[in-house]
C-alpha positions as CSV (number, residue, x, y, z in Angstrom):
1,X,21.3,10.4,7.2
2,X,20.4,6.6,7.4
3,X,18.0,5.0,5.8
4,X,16.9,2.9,8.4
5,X,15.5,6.5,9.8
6,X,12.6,5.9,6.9
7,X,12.4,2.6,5.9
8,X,11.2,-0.2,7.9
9,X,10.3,-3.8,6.7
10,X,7.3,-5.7,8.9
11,X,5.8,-8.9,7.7
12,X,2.2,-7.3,9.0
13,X,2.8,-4.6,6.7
14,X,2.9,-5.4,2.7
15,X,4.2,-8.4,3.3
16,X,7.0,-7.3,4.6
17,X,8.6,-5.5,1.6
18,X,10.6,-2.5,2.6
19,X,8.3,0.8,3.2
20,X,8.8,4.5,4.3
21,X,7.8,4.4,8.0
22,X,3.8,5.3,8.5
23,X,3.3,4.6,5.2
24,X,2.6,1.7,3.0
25,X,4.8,2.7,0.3
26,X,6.8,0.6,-0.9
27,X,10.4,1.3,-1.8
28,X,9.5,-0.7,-5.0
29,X,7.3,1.3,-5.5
30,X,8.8,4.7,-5.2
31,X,12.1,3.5,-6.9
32,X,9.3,2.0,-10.3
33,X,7.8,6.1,-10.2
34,X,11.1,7.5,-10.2
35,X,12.2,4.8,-12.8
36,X,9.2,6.0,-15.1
37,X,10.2,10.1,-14.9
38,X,8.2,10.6,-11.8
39,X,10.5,13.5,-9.9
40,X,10.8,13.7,-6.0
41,X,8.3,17.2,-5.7
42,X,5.7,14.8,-8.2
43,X,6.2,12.0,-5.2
44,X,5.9,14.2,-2.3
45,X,2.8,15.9,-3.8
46,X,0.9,12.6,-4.8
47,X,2.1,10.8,-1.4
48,X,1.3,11.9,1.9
49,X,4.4,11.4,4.3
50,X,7.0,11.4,1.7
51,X,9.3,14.0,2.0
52,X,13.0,14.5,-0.1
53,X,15.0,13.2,2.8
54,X,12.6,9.5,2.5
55,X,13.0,9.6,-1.2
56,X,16.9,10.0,-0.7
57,X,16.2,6.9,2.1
58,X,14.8,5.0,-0.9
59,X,17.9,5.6,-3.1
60,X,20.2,4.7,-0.1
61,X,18.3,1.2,0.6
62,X,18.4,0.3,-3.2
63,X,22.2,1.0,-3.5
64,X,22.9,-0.7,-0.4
65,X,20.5,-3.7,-1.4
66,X,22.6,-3.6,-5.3
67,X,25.7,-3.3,-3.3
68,X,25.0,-6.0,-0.6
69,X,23.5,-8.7,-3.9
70,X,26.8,-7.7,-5.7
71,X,29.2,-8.8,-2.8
72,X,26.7,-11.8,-2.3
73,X,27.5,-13.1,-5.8
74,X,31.1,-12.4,-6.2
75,X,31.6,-14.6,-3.0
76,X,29.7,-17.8,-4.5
């Protein structure tokens, strides 16, 4: 699975902040619920189109982001 499949970024849409695709849910936003004990079934019942594969999307886009930052800083 990639990622990119559910996450988009659009500077029309939330300012263009990373979202799942047809939504206008953040990936912040999604990563602070999980962050606060929030599971995946409590995220796809509160938010329409969220499903488990888009939640594992979110986790993939903040590692890579982490892992991209982390590679960033190490060059400098």
């Amino acid at each position: 699975m990639k990622y990119q499949d559910f996450i988009t970024a659009d500077h029309r849409v939330m300012l263009g902040k990373p979202v799942l695709k047809g939504t206008r849910l953040t990936v912040e936003l999604i990563l602070r619920k999980l962050g606060e004990g929030a599971t995946p079934s409590d995220l796809i019942q509160i938010y329409p189109g969220t499903s488990s594969e888009s939640i594992l999307a979110v986790l993939k886009h903040a590692a890579e982001a982490i892992a991209n930052k982390e590679n960033l800083e190490a060059a400098r």
